[in-house]
C-alpha positions in Angstrom: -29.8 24.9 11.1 -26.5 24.4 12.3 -25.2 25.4 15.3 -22.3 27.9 15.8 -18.9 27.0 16.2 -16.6 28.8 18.8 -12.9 29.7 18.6 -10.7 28.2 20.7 -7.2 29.6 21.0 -4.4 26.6 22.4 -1.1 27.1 23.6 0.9 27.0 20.7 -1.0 29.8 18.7 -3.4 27.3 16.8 -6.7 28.1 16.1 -9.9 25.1 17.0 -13.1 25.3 16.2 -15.0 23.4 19.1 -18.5 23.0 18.7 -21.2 23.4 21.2 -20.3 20.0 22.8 -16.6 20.5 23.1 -15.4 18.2 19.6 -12.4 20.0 18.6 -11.8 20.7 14.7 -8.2 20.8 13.6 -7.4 24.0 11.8 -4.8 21.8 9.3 -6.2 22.1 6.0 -4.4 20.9 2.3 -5.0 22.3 -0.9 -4.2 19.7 -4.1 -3.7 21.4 -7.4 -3.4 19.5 -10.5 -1.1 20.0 -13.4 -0.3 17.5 -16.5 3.0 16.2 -17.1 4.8 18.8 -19.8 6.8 16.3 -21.6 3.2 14.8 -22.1 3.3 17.8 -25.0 -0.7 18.1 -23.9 -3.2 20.5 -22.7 -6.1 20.5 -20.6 -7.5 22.1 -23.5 -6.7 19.3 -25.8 -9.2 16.5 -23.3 -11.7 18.6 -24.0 -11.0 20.5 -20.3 -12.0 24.2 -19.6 -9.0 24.9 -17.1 -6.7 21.8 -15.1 -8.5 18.6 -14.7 -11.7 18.2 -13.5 -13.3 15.4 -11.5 -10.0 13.3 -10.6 -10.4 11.3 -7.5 -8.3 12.3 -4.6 -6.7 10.3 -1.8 -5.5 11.3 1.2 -3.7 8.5 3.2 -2.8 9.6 6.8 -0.4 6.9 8.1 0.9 6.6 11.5 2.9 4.3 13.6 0.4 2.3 16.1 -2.8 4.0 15.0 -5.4 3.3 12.5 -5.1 4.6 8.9 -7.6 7.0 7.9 -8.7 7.7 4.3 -10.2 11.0 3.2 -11.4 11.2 -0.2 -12.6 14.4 -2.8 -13.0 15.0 -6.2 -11.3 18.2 -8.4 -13.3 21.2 -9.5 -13.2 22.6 -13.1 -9.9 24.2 -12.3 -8.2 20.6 -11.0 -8.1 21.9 -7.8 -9.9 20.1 -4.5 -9.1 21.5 -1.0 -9.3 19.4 2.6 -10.0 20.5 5.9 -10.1 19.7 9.3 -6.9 17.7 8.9 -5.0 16.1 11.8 -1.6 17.5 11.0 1.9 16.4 9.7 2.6 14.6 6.8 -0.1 13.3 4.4 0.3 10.6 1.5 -1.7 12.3 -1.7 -2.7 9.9 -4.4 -4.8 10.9 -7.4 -6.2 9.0 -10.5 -8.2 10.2 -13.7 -10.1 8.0 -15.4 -10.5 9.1 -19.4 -13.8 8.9 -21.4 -13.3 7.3 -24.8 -14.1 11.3 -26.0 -11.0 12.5 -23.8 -9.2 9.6 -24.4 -8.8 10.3 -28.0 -6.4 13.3 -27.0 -2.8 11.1 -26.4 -3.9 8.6 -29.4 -3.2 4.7 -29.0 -0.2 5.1 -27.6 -1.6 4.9 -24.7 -3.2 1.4 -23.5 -4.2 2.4 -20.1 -6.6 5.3 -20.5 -6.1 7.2 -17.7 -3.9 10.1 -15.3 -2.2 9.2 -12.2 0.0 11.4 -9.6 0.9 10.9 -6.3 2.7 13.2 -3.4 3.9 13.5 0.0 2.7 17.0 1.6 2.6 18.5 5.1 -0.8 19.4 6.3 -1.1 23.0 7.8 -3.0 26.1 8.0 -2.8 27.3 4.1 -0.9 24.5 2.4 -1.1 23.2 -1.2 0.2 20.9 -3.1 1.0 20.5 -7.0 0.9 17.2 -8.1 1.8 16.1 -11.8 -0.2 13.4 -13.8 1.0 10.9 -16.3 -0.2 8.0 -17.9 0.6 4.6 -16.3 3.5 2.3 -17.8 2.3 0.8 -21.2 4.0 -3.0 -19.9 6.5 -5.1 -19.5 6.7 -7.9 -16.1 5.4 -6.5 -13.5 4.9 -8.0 -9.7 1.4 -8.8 -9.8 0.0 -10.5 -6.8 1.8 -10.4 -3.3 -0.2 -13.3 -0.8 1.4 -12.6 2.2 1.3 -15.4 5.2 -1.9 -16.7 6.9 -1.5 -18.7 8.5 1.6 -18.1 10.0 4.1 -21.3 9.2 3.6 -24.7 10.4 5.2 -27.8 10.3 4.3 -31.2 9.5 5.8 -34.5 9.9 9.2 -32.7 10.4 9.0 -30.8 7.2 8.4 -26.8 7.2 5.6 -24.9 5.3 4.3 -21.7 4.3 1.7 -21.0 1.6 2.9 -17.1 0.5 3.6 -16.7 -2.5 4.6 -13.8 -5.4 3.2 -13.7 -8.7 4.8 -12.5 -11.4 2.6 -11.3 -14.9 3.7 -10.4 -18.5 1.5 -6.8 -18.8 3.5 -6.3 -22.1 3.1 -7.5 -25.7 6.6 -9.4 -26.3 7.6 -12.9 -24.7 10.5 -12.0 -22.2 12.7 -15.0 -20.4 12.6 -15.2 -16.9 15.7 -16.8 -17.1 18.3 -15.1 -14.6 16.2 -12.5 -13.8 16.3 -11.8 -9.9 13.8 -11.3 -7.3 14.4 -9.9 -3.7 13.6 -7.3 -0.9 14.4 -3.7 -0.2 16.2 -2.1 2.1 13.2 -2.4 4.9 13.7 0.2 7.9 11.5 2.9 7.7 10.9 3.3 10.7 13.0 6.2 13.4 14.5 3.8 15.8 16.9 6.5 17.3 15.1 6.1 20.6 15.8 2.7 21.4 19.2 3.3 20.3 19.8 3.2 16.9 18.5 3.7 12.9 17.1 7.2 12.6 15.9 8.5 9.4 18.7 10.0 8.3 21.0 7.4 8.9 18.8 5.1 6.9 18.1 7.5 4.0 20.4 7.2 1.7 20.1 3.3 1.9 16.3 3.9 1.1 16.2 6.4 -1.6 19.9 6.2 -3.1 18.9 7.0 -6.9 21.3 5.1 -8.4 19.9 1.8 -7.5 18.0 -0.1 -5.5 19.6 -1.5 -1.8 19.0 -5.1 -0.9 20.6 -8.1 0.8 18.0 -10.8 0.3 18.1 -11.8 -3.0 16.9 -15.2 -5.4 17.9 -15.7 -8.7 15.8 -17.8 -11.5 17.2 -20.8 -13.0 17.7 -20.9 -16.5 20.5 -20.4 -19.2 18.9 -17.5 -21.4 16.1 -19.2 -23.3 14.4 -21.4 -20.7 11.6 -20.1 -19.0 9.7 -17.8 -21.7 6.5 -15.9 -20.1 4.3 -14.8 -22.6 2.3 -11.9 -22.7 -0.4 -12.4 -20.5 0.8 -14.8 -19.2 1.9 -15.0 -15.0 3.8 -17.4 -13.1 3.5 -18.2 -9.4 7.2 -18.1 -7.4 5.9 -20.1 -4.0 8.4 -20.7 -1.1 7.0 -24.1 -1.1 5.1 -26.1 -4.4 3.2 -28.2 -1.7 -0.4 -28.7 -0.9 -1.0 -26.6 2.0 -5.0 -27.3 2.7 -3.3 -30.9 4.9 -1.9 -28.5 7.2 -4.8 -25.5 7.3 -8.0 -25.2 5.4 -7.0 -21.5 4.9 -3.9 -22.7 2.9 -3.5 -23.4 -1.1 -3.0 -26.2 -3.1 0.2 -24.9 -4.5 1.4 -27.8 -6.3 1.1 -26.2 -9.7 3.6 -23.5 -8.4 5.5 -22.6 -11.2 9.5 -22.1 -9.2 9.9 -22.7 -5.5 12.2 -21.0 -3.1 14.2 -23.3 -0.7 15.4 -20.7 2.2 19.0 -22.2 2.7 18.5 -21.4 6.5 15.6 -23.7 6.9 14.5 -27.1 5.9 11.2 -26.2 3.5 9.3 -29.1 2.0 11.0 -29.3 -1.3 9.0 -30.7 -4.7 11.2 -32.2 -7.1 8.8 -31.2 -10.0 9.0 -27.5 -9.5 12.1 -26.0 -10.5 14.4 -24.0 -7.3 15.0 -20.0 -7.2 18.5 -19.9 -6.1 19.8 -17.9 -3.2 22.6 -15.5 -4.2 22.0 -12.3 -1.6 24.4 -11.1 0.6 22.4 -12.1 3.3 20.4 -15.9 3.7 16.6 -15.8 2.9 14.5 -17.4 5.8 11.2 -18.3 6.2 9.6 -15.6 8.2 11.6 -13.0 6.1 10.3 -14.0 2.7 6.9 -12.7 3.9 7.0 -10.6 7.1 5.4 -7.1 7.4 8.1 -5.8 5.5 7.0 -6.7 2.0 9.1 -4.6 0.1 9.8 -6.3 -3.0 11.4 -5.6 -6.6 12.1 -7.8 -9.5 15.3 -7.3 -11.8 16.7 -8.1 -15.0 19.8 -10.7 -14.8 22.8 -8.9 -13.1 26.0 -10.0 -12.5 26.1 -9.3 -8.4 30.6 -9.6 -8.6 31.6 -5.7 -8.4 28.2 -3.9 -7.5 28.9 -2.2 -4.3 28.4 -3.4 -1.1 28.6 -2.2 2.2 27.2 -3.4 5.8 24.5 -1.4 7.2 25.0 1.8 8.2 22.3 2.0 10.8 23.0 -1.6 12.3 24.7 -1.7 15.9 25.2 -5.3 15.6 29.0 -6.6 15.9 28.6 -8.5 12.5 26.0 -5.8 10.5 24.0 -6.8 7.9 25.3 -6.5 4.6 23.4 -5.2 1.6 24.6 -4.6 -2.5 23.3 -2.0 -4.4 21.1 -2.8 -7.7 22.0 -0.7 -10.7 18.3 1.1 -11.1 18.5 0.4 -14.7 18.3 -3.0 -13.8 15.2 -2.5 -11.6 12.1 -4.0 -13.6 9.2 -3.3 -10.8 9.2 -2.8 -7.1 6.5 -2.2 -5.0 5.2 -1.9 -1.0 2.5 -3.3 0.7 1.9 -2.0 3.8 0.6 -3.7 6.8 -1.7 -1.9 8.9 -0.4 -3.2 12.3 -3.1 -0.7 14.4 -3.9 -2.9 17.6 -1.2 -5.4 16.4 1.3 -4.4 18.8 1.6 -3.1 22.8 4.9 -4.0 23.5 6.9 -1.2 21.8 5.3 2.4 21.8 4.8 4.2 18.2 7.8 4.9 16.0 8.1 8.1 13.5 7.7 6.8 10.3 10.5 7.9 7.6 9.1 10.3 5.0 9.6 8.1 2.2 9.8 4.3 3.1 11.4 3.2 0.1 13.0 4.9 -2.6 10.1 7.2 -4.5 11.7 6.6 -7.8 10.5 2.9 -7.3 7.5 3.1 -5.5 6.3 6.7 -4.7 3.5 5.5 -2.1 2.8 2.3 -0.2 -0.4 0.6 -0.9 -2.5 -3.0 -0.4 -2.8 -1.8 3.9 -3.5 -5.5 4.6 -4.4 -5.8 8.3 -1.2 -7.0 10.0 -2.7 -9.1 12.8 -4.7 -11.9 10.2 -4.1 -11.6 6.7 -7.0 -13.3 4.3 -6.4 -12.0 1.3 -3.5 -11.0 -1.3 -2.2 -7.7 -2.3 -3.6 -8.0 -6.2 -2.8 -5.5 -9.0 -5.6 -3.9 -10.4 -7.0 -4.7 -13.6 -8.0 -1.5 -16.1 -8.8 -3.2 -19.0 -7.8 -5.5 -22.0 -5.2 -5.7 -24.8 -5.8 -8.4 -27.3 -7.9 -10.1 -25.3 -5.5 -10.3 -22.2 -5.8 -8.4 -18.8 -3.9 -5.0 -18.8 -3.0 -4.1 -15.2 -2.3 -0.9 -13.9 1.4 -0.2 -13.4 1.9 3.7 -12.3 4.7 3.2 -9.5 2.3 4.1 -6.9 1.4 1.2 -5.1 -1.5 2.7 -3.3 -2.9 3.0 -6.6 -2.0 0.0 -8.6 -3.0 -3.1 -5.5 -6.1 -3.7 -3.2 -6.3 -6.9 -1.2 -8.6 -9.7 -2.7 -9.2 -12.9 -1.9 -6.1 -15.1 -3.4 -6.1 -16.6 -7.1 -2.4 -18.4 -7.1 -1.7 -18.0 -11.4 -4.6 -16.4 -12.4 -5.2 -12.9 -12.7 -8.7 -11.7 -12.3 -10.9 -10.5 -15.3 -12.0 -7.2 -12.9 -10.5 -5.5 -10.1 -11.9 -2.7 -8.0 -10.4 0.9 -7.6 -8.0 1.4 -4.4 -8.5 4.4 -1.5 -11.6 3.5 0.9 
């Protein structure tokens, strides 16, 4: 039988429960409700559902500065609801996915090619809260940033030349050819952290860099060669973008053989090992690429459709103290093809600097609602992969829903090929 829990009244009115050997329970609890999109034109009714939608998998995420992510997972009654208690307080990430039988799946017709609900929100955990989050089907295509091998080892040089085996891969989830051809590729406005403490960038100076809706903030930019009719990528098909085509296993065993790189990037600020067979991303951002940039823990990333840069508007940083700030140009969001966030779980990774609020939403939510991949920031194996759902005429479909904690997990690298199966994200 279990044994009895007491009430333990604190200081600031809360309410514990401490058990008989003094573990305190946290009275925070969250309540997630579930509700289909209404422009979906469905009902719960029409999957074959008594009430909301049952047995969707919930994620809690509990993220903080300097301490070690904690997952907490559940699955939704009959009514779609599933409630969490116990909680540690403050702001939760919420991600949910629904998988479809081929019975429920018949409901939104072939339209869709992912078969499946997805949602995601930010909510506070108290006594008595809920949340309502909405579920939609995932995006039915187009390119989408597929693999994100961040750096391990960190870089090394080598009879005077510089290297680094990262690398971004970049897949055709659609069913028409599109040309890379112009297209851009860069970083997002990256502090999301509350700096205000040692002196500068709180959230709210940094919001409307992070979340402007009309367009995506960056100042580390590269831009793919080609005239228009170049570089075609099937569908299907992915490309690798290394920051050096070289073979990397001289230098570490760890390291690729990323000869076969499809475009390299050539930091203008540092002297990279440059193969004349690979063609060159060009550097056109407001701001120089570098090394240690291109893959740091702040692998905020988005890819673009050609854009003349002359006339977007730019402004330095509001939040930098520097004499000389960094400036950043603003993407159109029309323009925005994917972005995405990896997160790197820096827990242990640091003492020098205490913990640091983290912003409410990192990087604009109309991009990427939730981080995801949580590589571990002190030694990185493995890449941030996109998940595969299923096939389309024969070729991988991966799942593109703007949540990143739903659409990556960390695998071990495949440079240029996408993998037939991919496990589900969360634990």
């Amino acid at each position: 039988m279990l044994a009895p829990l007491l009430l333990l009244a604190c200081s600031r009115g809360d309410v514990l429960l401490v058990d008989p050997e003094g573990v305190e329970t946290p009275p925070n609890e969250l309540t997630v409700r579930l509700v289909l999109d209404p422009e979906l034109g469905l009902t719960p009714a029409d999957f074959g559902w008594d009430d909301g939608v049952p047995d969707a998998e919930v994620t809690l995420i509990r993220v903080r500065d300097r301490e070690e992510i904690v997952f907490r997972n559940g699955t939704t009654d009959g009514s779609g609801n599933r409630s969490f208690t116990g909680l540690g307080g403050g702001i939760e990430w919420v991600t949910v996915e629904r998988s479809l039988s081929e019975a429920e799946a018949t409901a939104p017709g072939p339209e869709w090619p992912v078969a499946m609900l997805t949602g995601a929100a930010k909510a506070r955990a108290e006594p008595g809260a809920e949340v309502e989050i909405t579920l939609r089907p995932p995006a039915p295509g187009g390119l989408v940033i597929s693999e994100v091998a961040l750096q391990l080892p960190q870089p090394f040089e080598h009879a005077g030349q510089a290297y680094t085996a990262a690398y971004i891969e970049i897949y055709n989830n659609g069913t028409a050819s599109e040309f890379l051809d112009g297209m851009l590729i860069g970083k997002l406005y990256r502090t999301y952290h509350d700096v205000s403490r040692l002196g500068n960038r709180p959230c709210w100076q940094t919001e409307p860099m992070r979340v402007d809706p009309a367009g995506a903030w960056t100042d580390r930019i590269l831009r793919f060669p080609g005239t228009g009719g170049d570089y075609p990528l099937e569908p299907g098909q992915a490309v690798i973008v290394a920051v050096s085509s070289a073979d990397h296993r001289y230098i570490h065993p760890a390291m690729h053989d990323l000869t076969g790189a499809d475009f390299e990037v050539l930091p203008r600020t540092l002297a990279l090992a440059d193969n004349p067979a690979v063609p060159n991303l060009e550097d056109v951002g407001p701001e120089p690429f570098v090394h240690n940039l291109f893959f740091s823990n702040d692998a905020q990333w988005f890819l673009a459709k050609p854009t003349d840069l002359g006339g977007l508007p730019r402004i330095p940083d509001p939040a930098d103290i520097k004499e000389v700030p960094w400036e950043f140009v603003r993407i159109p969001s029309d323009q925005v093809l994917d972005a995405t966030h990896i997160w790197l779980d820096t827990y242990g990774a640091y003492t020098q600097v205490g913990a640091l609020p983290i912003c409410l939403d990192p990087i604009n939510p109309g991009f990427d609602q939730i981080p995801g991949g949580f590589a571990d920031g002190r030694d990185i194996p493995n890449a941030a992969q996109r998940r595969v759902v299923g096939t389309r005429d024969g070729r991988a479909t991966l799942l593109d829903t703007d949540v990143s904690a739903i659409d990556f997990v960390m695998s071990p690298t495949s440079p240029g090929q996408v993998p037939a199966e991919s496990g589900s994200g969360g634990d």
